[in-house]
N, C-alpha and C positions, 0 to 999 in steps of 0.2 A: 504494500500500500504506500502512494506514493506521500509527501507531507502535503499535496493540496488536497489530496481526498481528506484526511485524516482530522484537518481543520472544517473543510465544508460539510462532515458527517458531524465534529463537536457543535458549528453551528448551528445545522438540522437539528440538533438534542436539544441547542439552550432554545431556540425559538419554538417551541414545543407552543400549544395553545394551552393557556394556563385555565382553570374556572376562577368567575371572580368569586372574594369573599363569601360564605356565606354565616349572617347573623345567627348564633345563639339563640338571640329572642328578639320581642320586636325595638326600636327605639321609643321611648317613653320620657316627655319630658312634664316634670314635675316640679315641686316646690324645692328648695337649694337646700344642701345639705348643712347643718349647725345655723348659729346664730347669724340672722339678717336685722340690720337697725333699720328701723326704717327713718326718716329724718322730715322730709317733707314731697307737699305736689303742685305743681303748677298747672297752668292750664290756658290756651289760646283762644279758647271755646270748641277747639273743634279735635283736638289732640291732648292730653295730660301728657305731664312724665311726672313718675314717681322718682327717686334718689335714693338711696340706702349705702349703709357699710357693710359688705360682706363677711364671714366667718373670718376670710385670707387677710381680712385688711385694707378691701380694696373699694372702691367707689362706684357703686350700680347704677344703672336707671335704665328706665324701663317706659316706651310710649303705650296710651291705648285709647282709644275710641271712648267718644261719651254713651255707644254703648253698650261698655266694657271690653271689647275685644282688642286684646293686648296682639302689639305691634310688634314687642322683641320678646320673645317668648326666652329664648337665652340671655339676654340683656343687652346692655352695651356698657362696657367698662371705660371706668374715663381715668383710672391711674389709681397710686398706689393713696391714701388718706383717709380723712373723714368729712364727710360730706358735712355741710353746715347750714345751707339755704337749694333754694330753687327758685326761680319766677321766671316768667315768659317775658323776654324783653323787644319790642315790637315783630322779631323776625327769628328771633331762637330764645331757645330755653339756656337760662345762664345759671348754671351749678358752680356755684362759692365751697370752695373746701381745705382744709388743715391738706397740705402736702404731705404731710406723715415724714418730711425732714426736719432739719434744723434751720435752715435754709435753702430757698427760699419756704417758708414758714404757707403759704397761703395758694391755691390758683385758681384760675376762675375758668371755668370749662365753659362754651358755645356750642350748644346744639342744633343743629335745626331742626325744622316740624318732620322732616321724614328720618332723622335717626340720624344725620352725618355727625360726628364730632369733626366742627368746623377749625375751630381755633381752642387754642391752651396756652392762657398766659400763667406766669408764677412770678411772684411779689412779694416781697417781706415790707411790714408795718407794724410799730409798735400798736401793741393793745391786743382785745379780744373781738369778737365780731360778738355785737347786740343784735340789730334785726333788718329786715330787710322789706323790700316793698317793689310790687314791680304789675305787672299785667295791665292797667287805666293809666299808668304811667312811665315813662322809665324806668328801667329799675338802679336802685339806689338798694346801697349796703352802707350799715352807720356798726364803725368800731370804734369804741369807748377804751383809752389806756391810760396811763402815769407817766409825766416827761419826770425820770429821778433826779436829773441834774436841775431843774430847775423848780421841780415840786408841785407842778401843778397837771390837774386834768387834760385830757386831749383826746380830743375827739374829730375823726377823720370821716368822712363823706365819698366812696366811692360809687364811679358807676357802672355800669354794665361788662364795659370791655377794663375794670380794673386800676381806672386812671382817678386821681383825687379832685373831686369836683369841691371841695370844701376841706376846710381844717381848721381846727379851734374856732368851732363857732359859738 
């Protein structure tokens, strides 16, 4: 046998027609395994998304129908922290969340109404995040901190895309 037979009979062997896969059982998707926080829901009128921290650590959400027919039935993960708000800011849903670093400390996630995670900003600011407000109007995030060097309260006014629309007001 010559070596061009020898190779053109190994490749008759590897290109063999394989079966595909086949499942165990069927696929079934269900409620997520261990602890889900749930945090908050926004809403456009015509699409929600819910927000959550998953069991991992990690930051959820989830669109659906007013009604009720969920849109991400697996989610859509928007990174590693804790979610902290939600509101619908004229054209997407803006998810405010603890980055789960030390730095930058904060990001503000961009959704839009059919599921894209558009943009991801991350930002450090003194303080804690108080509340937020958004859907009849822009959305606005108000964090309340302590300036130490100087001693006195501070409080900062972001908006939607992350940027400070106000300070010590």
């Amino acid at each position: 046998m010559t070596v061009t037979a020898l190779l053109l009979a190994s490749l008759a062997a590897f290109l063999q027609p394989r079966t595909p896969p086949i499942p165990v059982s069927e696929a079934r998707i269900g409620p997520a395994v261990g602890l889900q926080t749930p945090v908050g829901v926004a809403t456009n009128g015509d699409v929600s998304m819910v927000v959550w921290e998953s069991d991992s650590g990690r930051v959820q959400a989830a669109r659906f129908t007013s009604d009720g027919t969920v849109l991400d039935p697996l989610s859509i993960e928007l990174g590693i922290g804790f979610p902290l708000s939600v509101v619908w800011d004229d054209d997407v849903f803006v998810v405010l969340a603890e980055s789960g670093q030390q730095s930058p400390r904060y990001a503000i996630h961009a959704v839009t109404a059919d599921g894209v995670l558009r943009d991801t900003k991350r930002f450090d600011l003194e303080g804690m995040f108080m509340a937020a407000t958004g859907t009849a109007e822009p959305a606005r995030f108000l964090f309340s901190g302590y300036d130490r060097p100087a001693g006195e309260p501070t409080i900062t006014i972001l908006d939607g895309d992350g940027n400070a629309v106000s300070s010590n007001v």
